[in-house]
MDAnalysis code that builds the backbone (N, CA, C; Angstrom):
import MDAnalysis as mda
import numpy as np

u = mda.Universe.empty(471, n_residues=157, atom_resindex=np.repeat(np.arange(157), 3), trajectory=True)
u.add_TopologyAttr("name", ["N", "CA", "C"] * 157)
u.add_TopologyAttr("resid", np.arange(1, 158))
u.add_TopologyAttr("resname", ["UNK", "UNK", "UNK", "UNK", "UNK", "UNK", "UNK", "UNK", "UNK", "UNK", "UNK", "UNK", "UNK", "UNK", "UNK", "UNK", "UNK", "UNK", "UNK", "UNK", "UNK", "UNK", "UNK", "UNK", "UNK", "UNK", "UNK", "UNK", "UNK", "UNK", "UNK", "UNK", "UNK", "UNK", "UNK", "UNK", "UNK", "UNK", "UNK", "UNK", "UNK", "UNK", "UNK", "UNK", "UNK", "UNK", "UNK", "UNK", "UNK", "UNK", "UNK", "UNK", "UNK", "UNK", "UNK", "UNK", "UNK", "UNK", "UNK", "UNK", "UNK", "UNK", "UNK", "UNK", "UNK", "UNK", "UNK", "UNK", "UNK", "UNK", "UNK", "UNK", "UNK", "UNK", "UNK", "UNK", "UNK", "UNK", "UNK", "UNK", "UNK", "UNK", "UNK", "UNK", "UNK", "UNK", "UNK", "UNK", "UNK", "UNK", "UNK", "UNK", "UNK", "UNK", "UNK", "UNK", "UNK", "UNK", "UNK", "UNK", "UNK", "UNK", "UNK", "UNK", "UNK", "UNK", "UNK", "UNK", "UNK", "UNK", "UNK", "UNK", "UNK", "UNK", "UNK", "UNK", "UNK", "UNK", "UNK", "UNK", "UNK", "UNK", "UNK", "UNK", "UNK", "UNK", "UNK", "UNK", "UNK", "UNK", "UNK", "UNK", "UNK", "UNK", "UNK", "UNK", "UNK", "UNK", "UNK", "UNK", "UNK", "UNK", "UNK", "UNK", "UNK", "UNK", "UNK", "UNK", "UNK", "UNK", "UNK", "UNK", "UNK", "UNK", "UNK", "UNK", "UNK"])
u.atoms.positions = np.array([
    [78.889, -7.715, 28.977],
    [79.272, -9.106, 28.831],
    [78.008, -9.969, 28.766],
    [77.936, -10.960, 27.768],
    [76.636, -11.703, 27.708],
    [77.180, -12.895, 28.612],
    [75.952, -13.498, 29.470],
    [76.047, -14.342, 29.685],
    [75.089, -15.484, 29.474],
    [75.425, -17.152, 29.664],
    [74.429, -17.474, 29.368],
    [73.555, -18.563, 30.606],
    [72.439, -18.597, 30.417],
    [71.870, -19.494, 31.520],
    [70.478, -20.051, 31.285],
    [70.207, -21.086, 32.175],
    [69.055, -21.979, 32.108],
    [67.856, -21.630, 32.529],
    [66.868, -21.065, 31.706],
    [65.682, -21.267, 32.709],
    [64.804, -21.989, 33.331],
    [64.816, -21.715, 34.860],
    [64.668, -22.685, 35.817],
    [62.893, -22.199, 35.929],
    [62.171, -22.936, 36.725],
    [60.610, -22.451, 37.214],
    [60.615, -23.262, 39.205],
    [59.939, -22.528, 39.493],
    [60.037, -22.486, 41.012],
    [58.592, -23.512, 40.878],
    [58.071, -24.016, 42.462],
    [57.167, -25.303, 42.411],
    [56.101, -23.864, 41.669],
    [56.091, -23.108, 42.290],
    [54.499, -21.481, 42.326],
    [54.382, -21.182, 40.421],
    [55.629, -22.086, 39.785],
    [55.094, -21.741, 38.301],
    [55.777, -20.554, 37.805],
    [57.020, -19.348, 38.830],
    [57.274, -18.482, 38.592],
    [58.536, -19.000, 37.648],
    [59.370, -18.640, 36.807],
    [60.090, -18.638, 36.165],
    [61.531, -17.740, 36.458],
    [62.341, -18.253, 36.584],
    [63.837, -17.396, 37.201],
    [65.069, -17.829, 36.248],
    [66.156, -17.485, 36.456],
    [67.303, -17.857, 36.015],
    [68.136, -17.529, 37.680],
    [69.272, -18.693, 38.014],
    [70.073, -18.213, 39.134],
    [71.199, -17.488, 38.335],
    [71.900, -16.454, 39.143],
    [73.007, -15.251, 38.503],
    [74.446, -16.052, 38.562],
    [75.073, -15.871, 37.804],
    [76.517, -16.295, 38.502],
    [77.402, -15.042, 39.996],
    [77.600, -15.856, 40.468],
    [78.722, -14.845, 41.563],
    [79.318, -13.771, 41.131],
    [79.772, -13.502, 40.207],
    [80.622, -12.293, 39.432],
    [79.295, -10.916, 39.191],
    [77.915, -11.251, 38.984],
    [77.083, -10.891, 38.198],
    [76.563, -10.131, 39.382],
    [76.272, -11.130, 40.448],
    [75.724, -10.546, 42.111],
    [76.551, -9.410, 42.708],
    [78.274, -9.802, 42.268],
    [78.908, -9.027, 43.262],
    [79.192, -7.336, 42.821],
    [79.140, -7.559, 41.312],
    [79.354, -6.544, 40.584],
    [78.050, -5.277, 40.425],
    [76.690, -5.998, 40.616],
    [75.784, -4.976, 40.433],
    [74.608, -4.973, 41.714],
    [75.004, -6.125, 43.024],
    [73.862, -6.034, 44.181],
    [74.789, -5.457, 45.148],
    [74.253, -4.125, 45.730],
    [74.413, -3.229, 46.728],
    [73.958, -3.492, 47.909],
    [74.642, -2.982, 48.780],
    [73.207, -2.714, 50.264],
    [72.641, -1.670, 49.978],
    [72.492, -0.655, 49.043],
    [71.261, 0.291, 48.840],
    [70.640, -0.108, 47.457],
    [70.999, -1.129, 46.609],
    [70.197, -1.317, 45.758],
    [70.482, -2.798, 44.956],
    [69.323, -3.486, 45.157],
    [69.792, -4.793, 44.199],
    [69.284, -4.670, 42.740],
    [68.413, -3.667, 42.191],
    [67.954, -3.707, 40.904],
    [69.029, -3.194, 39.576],
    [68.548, -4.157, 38.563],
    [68.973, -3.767, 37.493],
    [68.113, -4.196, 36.595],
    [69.067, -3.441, 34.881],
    [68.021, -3.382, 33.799],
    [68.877, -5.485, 33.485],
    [68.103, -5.674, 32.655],
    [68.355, -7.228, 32.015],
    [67.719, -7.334, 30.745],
    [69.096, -7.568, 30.128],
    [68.362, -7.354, 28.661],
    [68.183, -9.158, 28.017],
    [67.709, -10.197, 27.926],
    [67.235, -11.434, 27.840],
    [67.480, -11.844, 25.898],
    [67.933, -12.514, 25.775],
    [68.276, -12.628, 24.179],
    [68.585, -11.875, 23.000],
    [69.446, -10.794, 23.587],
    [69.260, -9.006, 22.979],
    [67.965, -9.033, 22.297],
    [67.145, -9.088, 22.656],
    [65.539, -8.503, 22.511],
    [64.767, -7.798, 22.928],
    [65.172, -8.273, 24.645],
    [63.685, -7.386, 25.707],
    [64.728, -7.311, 26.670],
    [64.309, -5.895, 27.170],
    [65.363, -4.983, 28.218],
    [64.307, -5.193, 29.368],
    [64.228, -5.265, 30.510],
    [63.293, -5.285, 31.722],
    [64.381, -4.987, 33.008],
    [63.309, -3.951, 34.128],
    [63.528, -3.620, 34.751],
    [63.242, -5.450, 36.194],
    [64.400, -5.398, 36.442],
    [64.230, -6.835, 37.451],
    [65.077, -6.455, 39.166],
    [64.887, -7.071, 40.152],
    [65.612, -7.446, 40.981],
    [66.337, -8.575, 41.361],
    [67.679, -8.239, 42.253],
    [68.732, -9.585, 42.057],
    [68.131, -9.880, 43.695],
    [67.923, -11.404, 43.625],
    [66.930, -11.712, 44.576],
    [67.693, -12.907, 45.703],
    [67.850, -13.097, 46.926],
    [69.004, -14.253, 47.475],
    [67.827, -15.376, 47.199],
    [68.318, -16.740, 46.817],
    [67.389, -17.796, 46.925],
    [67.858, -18.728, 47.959],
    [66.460, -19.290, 48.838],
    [66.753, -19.755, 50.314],
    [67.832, -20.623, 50.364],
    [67.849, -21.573, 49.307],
    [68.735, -22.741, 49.470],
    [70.130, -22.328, 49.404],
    [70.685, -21.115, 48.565],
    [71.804, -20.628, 48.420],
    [71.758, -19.754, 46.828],
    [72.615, -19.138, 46.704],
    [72.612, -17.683, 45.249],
    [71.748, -17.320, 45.287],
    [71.627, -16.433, 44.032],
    [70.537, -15.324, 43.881],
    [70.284, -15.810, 42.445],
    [68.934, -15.275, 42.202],
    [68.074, -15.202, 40.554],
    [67.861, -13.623, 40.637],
    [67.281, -13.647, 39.339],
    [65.947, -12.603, 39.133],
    [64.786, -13.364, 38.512],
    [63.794, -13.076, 38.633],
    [62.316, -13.818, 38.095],
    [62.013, -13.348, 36.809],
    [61.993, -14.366, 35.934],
    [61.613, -14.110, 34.256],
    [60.067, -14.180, 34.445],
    [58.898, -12.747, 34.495],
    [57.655, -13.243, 34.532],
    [57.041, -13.734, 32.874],
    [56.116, -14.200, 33.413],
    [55.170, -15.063, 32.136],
    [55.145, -14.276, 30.920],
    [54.906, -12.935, 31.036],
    [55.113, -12.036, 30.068],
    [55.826, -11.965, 29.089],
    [56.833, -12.037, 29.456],
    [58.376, -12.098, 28.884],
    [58.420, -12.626, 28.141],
    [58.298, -14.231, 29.020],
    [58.543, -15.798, 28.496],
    [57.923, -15.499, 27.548],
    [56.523, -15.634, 26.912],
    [55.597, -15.601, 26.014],
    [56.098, -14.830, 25.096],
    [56.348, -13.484, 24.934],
    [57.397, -12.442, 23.872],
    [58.537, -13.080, 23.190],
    [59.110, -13.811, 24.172],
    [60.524, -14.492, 23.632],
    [60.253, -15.681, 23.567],
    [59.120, -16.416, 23.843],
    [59.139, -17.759, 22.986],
    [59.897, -19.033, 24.106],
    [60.260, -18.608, 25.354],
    [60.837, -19.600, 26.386],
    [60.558, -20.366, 27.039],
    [60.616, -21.018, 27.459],
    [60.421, -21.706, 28.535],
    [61.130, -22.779, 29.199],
    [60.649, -23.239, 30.686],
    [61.528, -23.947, 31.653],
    [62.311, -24.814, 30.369],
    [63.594, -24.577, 31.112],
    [64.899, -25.587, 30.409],
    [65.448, -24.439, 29.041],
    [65.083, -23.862, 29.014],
    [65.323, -23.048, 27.577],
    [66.661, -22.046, 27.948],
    [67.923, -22.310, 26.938],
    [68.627, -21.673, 27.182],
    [68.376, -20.204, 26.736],
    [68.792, -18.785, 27.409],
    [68.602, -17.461, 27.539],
    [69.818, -16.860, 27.556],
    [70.279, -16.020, 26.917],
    [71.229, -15.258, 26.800],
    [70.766, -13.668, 27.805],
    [72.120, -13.323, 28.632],
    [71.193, -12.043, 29.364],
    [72.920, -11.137, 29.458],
    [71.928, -10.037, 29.146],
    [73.090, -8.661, 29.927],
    [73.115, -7.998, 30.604],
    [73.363, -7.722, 31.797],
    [73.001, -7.217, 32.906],
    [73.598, -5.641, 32.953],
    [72.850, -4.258, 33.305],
    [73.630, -3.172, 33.898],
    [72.749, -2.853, 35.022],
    [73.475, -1.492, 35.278],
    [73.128, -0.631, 36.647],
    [71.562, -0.561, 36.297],
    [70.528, -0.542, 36.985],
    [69.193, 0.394, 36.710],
    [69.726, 1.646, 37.760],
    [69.918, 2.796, 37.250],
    [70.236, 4.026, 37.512],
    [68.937, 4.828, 37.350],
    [67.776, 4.203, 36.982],
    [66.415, 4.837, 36.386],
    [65.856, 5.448, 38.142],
    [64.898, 6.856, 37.487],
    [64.516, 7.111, 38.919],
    [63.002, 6.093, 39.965],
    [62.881, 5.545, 39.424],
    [61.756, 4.134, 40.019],
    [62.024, 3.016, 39.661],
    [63.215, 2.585, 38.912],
    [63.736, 1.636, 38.955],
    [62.741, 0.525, 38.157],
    [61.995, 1.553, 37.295],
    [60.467, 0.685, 36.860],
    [60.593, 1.809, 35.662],
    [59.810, 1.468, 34.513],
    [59.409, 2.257, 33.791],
    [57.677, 2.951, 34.264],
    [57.519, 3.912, 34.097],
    [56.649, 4.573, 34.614],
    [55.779, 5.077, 33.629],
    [54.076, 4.512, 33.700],
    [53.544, 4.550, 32.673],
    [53.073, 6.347, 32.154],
    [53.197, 6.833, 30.950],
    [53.075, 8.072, 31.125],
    [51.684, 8.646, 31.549],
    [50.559, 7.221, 31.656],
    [49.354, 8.135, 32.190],
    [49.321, 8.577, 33.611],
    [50.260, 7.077, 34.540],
    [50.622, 7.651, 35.998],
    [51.236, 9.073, 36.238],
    [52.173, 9.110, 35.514],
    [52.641, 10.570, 35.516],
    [52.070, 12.003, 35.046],
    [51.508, 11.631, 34.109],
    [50.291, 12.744, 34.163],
    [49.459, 12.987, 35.202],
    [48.678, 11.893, 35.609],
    [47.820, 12.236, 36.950],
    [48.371, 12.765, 38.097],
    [49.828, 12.238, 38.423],
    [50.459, 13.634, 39.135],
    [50.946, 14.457, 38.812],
    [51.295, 14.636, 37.482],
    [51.286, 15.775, 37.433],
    [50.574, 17.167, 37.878],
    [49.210, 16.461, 37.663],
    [47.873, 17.552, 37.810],
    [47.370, 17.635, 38.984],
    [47.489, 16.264, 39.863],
    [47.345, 16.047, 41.294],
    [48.638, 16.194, 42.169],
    [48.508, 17.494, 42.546],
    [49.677, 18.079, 43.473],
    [49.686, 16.946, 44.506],
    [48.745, 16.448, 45.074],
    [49.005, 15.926, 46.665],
    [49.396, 14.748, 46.356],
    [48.700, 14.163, 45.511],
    [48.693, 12.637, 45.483],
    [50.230, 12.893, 44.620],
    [51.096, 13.717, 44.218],
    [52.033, 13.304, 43.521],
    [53.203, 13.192, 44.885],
    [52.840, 14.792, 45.835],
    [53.995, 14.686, 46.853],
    [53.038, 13.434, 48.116],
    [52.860, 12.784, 48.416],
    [52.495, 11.624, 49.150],
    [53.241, 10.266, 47.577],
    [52.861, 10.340, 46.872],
    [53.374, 8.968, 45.819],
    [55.092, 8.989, 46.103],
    [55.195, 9.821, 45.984],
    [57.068, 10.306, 46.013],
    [57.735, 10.674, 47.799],
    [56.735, 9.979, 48.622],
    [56.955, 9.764, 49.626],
    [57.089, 8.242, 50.230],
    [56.824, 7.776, 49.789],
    [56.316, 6.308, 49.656],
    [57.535, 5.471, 49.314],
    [57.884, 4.206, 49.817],
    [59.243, 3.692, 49.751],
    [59.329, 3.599, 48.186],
    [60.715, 2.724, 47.753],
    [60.991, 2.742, 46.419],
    [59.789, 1.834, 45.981],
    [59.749, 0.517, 46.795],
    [59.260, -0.643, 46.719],
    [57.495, -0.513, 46.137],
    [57.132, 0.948, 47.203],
    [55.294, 0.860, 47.135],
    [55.841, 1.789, 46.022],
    [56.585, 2.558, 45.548],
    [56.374, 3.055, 44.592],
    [56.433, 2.570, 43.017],
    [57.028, 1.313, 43.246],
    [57.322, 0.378, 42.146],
    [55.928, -0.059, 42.312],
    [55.723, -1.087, 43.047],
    [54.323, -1.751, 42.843],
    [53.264, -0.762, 42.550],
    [52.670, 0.346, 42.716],
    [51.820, 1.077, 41.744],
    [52.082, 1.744, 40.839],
    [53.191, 1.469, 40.318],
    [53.731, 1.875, 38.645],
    [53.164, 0.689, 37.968],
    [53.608, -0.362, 38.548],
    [52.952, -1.775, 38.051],
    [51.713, -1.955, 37.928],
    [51.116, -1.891, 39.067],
    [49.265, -1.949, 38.795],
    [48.744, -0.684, 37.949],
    [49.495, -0.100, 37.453],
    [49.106, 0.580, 36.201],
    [49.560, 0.274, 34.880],
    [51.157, 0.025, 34.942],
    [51.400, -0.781, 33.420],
    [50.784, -2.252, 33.101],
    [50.148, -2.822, 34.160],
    [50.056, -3.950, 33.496],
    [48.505, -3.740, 32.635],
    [47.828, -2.807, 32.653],
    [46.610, -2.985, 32.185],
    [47.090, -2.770, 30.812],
    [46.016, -2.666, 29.457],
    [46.853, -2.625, 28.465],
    [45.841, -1.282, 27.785],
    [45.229, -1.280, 27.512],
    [44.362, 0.470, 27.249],
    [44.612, 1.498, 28.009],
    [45.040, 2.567, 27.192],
    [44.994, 3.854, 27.870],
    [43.941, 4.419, 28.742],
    [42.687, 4.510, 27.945],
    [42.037, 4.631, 29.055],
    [41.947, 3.585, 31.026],
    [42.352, 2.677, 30.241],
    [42.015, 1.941, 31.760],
    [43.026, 1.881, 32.819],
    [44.572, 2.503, 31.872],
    [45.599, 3.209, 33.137],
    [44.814, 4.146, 33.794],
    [44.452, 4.870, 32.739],
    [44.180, 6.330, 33.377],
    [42.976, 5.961, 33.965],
    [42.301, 5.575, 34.300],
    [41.519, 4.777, 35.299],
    [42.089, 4.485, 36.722],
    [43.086, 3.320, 36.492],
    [43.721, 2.853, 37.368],
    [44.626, 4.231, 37.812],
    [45.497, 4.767, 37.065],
    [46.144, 6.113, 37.827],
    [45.106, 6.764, 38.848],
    [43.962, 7.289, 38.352],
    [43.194, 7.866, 39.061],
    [42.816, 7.076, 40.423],
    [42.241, 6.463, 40.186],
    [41.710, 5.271, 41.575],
    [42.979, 5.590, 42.404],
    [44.486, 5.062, 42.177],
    [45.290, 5.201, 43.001],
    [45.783, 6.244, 43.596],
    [45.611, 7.304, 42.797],
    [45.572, 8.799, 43.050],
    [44.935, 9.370, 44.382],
    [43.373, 8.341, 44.227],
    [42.614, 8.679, 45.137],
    [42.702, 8.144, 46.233],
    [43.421, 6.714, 46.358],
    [43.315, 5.715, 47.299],
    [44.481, 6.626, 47.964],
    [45.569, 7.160, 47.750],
    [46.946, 7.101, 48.239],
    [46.539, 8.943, 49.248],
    [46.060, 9.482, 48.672],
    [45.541, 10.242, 49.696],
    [44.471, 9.682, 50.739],
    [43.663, 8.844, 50.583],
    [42.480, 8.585, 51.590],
    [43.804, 7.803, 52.450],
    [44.899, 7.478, 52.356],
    [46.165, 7.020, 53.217],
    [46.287, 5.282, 53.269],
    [45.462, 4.741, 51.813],
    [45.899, 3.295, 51.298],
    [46.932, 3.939, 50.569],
    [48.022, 3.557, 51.115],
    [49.449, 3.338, 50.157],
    [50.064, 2.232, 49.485],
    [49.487, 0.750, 50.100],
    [49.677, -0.897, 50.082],
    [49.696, -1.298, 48.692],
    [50.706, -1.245, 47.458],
    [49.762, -1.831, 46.176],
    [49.622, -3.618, 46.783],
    [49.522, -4.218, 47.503],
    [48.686, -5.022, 47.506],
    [47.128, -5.214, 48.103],
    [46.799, -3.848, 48.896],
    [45.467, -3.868, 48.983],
    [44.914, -2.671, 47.902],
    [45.388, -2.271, 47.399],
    [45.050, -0.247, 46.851],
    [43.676, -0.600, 45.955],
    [43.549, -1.933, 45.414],
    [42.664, -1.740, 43.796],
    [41.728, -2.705, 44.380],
    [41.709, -2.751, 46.339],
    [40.455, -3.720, 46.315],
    [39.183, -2.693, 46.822],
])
C-alpha cells in the first residue's frame, strides 16, 4: 500500500517523515522495529520505526537519499513500507564480508555483537565510496573488534 507524507526536518537538520498508526502497528514489534522503505518507487532503504518524544513514530530520511530523490523539507514523498526480514537488517558491504570471511575470529566476535553494533559497522563501511577504502575500513574494524573495541562510535578513532 503506498502511502503518502510530508517531509518534516528536526531543529539537528535530520530529515524524517512521522508514520501513520496503521503503518507502526502493522510492522513495529517488541523484537524488531526495522523495515525496508521504498520512498517514491525509486530508492528501497533499510530504516528504523522510531517513537518521537512529543508523541508517534518517524523513520529518518538521511541527506543521502534526499539528494538522490531531489527532496526536501515540505516535499511531498510517496513510501512503501515491508518487513526487513534481511539478516543485519542493513545491506552489507561485500568487502565487509569478505574480510570475514578470511578472518575467522573477527567474523565469530562481529556475529556476536548486538544487531545494533552490528549495523553500525556495516555502515562505517558502506558509507565510504571506493573499494579499496572499504576494504581498508573492513580491515581496521576487523582489527579493532578483536583488540575488544566493538563501539562503532569509537572503532575508527
Amino acid at each position: 500500500m503506498v502511502n503518502e507524507y510530508i517531509l518534516e526536518k528536526f531543529d539537528s537538520g535530520m530529515h524524517y517523515i512521522m508514520l501513520d498508526k496503521e503503518i507502526v502497528s502493522e510492522f513495529m514489534t517488541s523484537e524488531n522495529n526495522r523495515v525496508l522503505c521504498k520512498l517514491n518507487n525509486q530508492l528501497e532503504f533499510h530504516c528504523a520505526i522510531l517513537p518521537k518524544k512529543e508523541s508517534g513514530h518517524f523513520i529518518n530520511i538521511g541527506s543521502s537519499i534526499c539528494k538522490k530523490l531531489k527532496i526536501k523539507e515540505g516535499s511531498k514523498v510517496s513510501a512503501i513500507f515491508s518487513a526487513d526480514n534481511s539478516q543485519y537488517q542493513f545491506e552489507i558491504p561485500i568487502e565487509l564480508k569478505e574480510v570475514l570471511n578470511t578472518d575467522l575470529e573477527a567474523d565469530k566476535i562481529f556475529h556476536s555483537l548486538t544487531k545494533g553494533n552490528q549495523r553500525g559497522l556495516i555502515y562505517l563501511v558502506s558509507q565510504v565510496k571506493s573499494t579499496d577504502k572499504k576494504i581498508e575500513r573492513a580491515l581496521k574494524i576487523a582489527q579493532k573488534i578483536k583488540n575488544g573495541i566493538i563501539s562503532p562510535r569509537i572503532i575508527l578513532k
